[in-house]
N, C-alpha and C positions, 0 to 999 in steps of 0.2 A: 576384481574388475575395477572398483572405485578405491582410493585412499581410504583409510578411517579420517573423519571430521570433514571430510567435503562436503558441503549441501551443494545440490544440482538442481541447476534451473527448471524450472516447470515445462516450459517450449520456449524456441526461442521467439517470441511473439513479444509486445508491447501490454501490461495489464495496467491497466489505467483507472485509478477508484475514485476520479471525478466525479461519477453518477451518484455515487452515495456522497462525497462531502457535498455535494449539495443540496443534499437532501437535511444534513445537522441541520439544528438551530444557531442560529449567528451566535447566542451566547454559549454554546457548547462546542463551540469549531476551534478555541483557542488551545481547550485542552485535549480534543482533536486533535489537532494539528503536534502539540508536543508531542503526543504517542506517537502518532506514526513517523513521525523522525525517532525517536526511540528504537522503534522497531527499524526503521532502514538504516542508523547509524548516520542519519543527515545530521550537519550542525544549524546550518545557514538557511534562513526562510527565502532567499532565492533561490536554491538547490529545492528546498522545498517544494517552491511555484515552479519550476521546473517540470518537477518528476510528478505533481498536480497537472501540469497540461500536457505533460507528452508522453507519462505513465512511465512505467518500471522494465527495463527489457533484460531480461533472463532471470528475473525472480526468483529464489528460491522457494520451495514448498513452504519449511517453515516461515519464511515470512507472511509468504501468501495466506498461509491459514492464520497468523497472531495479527494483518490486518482485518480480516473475515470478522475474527471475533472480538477487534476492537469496535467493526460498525457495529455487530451482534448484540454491544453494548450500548448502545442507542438506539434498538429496536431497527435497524438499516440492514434489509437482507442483500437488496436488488445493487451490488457494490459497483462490479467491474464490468470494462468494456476491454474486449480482446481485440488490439488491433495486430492483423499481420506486418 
């Protein structure tokens, strides 16, 4: 049915994890912010402020879950906002 090594999008909806970076401490959002361009393969902190205000649209699982448990690591359950 699927390729081997395809990751497939969650829905295709908008996941947006504003609600938790705002939730960091200003002094922990720096290396905040490097992880999850790690994890999305962003280079550029506009691309960054981007995909911060207008969210992520067709996600993959894994990513979705290795941002989960990057807030997980600053005690940030309440992450994302599901826009359609």
């Amino acid at each position: 049915m699927y390729k081997n090594g395809e990751t497939n999008a969650i829905a295709k909806k908008h996941y947006c994890f504003k609600k938790g970076y705002l939730q960091v401490a200003i002094g922990e959002k720096e290396e905040l912010t490097k992880g999850i361009m790690d994890i999305l393969g962003i280079s550029g902190k506009t691309y960054f402020s981007t995909r911060l205000n207008k969210g992520v649209s067709n996600i993959s699982k894994e990513k979705y879950d290795d941002i989960t448990a990057l807030f997980n690591n600053y005690s940030i359950t309440d992450i994302w906002d599901i826009i359609e």
